[in-house]
C-alpha positions as a Markdown table, in Angstrom:
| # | Residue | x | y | z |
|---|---|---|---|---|
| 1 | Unk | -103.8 | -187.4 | -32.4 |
| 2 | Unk | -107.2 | -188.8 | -32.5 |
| 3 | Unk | -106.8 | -192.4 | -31.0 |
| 4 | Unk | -108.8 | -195.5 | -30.3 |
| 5 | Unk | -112.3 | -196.2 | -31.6 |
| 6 | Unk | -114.0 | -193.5 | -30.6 |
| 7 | Unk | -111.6 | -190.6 | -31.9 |
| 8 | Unk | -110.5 | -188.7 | -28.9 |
| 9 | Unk | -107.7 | -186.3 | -29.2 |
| 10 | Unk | -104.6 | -187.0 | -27.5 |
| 11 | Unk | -101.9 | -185.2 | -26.9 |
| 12 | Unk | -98.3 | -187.0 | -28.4 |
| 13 | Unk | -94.9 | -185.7 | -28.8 |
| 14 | Unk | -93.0 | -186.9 | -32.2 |
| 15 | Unk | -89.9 | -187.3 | -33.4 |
| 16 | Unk | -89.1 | -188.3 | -37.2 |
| 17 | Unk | -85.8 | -190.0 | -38.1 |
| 18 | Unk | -85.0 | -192.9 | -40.5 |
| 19 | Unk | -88.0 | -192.8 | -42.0 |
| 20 | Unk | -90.1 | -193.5 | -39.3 |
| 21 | Unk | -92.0 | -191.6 | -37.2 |
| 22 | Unk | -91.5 | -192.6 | -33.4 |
| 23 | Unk | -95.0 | -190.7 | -30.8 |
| 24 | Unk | -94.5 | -190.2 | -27.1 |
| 25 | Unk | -96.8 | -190.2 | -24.4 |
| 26 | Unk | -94.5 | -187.5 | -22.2 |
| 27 | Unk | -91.9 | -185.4 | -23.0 |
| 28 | Unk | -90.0 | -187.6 | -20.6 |
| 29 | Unk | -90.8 | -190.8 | -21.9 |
| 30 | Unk | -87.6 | -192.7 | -23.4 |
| 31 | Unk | -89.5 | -195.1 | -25.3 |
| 32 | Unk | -92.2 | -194.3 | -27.8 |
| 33 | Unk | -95.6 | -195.3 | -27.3 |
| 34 | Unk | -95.5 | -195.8 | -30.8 |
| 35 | Unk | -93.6 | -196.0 | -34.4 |
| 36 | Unk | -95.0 | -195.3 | -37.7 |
| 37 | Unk | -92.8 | -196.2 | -40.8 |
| 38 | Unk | -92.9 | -193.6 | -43.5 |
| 39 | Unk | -93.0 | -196.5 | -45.9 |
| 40 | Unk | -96.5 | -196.8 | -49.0 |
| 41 | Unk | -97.6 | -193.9 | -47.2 |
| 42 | Unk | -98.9 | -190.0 | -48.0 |
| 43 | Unk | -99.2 | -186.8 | -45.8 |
| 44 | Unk | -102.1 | -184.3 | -46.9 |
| 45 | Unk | -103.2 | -181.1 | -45.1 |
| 46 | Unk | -106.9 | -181.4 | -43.7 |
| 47 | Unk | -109.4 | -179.5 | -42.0 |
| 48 | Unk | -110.8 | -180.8 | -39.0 |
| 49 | Unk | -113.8 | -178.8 | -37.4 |
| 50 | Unk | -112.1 | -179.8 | -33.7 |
| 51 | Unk | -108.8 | -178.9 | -34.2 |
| 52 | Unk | -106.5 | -176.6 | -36.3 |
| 53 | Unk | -103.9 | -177.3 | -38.1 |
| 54 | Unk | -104.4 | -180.3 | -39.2 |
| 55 | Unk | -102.7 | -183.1 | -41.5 |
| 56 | Unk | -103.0 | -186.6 | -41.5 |
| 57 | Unk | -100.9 | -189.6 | -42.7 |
| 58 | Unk | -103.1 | -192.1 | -44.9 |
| 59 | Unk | -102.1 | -195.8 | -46.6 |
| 60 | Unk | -102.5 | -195.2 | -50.7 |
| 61 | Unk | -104.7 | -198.3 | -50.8 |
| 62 | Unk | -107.4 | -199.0 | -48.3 |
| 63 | Unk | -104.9 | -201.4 | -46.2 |
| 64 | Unk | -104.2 | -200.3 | -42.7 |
| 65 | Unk | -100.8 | -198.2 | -42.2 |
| 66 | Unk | -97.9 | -200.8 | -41.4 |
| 67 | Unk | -97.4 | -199.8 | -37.3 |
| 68 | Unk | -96.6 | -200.7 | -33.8 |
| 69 | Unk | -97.5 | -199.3 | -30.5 |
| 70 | Unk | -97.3 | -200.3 | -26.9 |
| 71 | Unk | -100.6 | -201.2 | -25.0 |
| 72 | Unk | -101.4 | -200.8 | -21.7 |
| 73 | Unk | -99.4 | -204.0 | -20.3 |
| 74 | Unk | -96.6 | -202.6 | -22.0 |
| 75 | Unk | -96.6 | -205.5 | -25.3 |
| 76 | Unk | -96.1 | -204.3 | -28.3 |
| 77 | Unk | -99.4 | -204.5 | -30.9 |
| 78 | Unk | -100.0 | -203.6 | -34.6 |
| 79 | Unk | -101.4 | -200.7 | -34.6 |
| 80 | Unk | -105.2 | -200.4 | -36.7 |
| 81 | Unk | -105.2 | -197.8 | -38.4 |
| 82 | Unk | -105.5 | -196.9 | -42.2 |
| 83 | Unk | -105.2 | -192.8 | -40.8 |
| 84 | Unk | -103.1 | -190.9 | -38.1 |
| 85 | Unk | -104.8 | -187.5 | -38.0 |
| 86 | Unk | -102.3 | -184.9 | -36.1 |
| 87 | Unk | -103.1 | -181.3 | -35.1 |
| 88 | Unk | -100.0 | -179.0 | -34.9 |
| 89 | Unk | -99.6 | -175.9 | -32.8 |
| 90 | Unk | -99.5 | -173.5 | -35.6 |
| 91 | Unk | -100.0 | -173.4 | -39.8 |
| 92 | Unk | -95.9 | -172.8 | -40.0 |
| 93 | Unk | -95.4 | -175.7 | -37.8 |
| 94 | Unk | -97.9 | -178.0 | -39.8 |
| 95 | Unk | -96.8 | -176.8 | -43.3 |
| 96 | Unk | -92.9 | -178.4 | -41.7 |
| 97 | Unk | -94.6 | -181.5 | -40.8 |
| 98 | Unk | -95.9 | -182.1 | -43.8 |
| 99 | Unk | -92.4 | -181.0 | -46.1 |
| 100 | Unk | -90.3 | -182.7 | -43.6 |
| 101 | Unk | -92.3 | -186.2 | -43.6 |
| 102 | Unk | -93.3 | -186.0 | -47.5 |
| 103 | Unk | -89.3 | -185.7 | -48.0 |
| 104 | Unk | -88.9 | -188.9 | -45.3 |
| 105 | Unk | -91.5 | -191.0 | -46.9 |
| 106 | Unk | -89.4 | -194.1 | -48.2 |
| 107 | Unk | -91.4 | -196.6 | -50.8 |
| 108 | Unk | -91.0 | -200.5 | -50.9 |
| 109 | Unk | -88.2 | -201.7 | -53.4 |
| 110 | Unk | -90.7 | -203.9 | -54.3 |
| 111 | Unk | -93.4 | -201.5 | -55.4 |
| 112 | Unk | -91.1 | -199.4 | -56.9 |
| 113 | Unk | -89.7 | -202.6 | -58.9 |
| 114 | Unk | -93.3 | -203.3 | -60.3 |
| 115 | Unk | -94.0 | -199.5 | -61.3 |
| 116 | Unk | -90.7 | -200.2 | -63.0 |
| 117 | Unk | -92.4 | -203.3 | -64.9 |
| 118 | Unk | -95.6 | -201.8 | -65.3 |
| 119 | Unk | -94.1 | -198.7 | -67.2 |
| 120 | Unk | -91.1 | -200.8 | -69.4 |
| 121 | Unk | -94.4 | -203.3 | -70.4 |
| 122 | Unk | -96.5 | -199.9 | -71.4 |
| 123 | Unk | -93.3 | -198.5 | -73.3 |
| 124 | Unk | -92.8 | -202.0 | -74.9 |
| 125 | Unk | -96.5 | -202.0 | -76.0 |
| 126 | Unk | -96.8 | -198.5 | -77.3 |
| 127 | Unk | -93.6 | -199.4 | -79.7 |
| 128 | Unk | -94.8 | -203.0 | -81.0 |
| 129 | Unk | -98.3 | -201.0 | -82.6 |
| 130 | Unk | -96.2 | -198.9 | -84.4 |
């Protein structure tokens, strides 16, 4: 995972459950580092001249990706980030990645209520020209 301003790669451990997407700094670590909810968000493959395998997770808008990490006193931050760019071992390994968090990404009730209204208010219009 590429991380800070400048964009170095550094090595994480994740685990996805509940829709969110908890990193590690160690294997032995028993808190994450960090936690990513899989919530207004999309996974696409990319190529990245650095690293194979490559997908990244991306906010739809331009609005950073709702997140929290630990900094280096140990308080918990928002994370700044509109992308988390990961690099997985092998293309079998990234293409589960990318299945398993596409099928975990959850979408706001209240996003998904406005699509809702935006396509009833569409229907409603298409039937009151006729």
């Amino acid at each position: 995972v590429p991380g800070g301003r400048y964009k170095s790669w550094k090595r994480r451990w994740f685990i996805l459950n509940d829709n969110c997407l908890y990193y590690f700094e160690y294997t032995t670590d028993k808190e994450p580092r960090g936690i990513i909810p899989l919530e207004n968000i999309q996974v696409r493959e990319v190529q990245d001249r650095h690293k194979p395998h490559c997908f990244e997770l991306y906010a739809a808008g331009s609005e950073f990706i709702k997140a929290c990490k630990t900094d280096s006193e140990g308080k918990v931050v928002e994370g700044k980030h509109t992308v988390y760019r990961m690099s997985a071992a092998t293309d079998e390994e990234k293409e589960e990645w990318i299945k398993c968090v596409r099928q975990s990404i959850s979408h706001n009730p209240f996003y998904d209520m406005l699509a809702a209204r935006k396509k009833k208010a569409q229907k409603t219009n298409v039937h009151s020209k006729s």
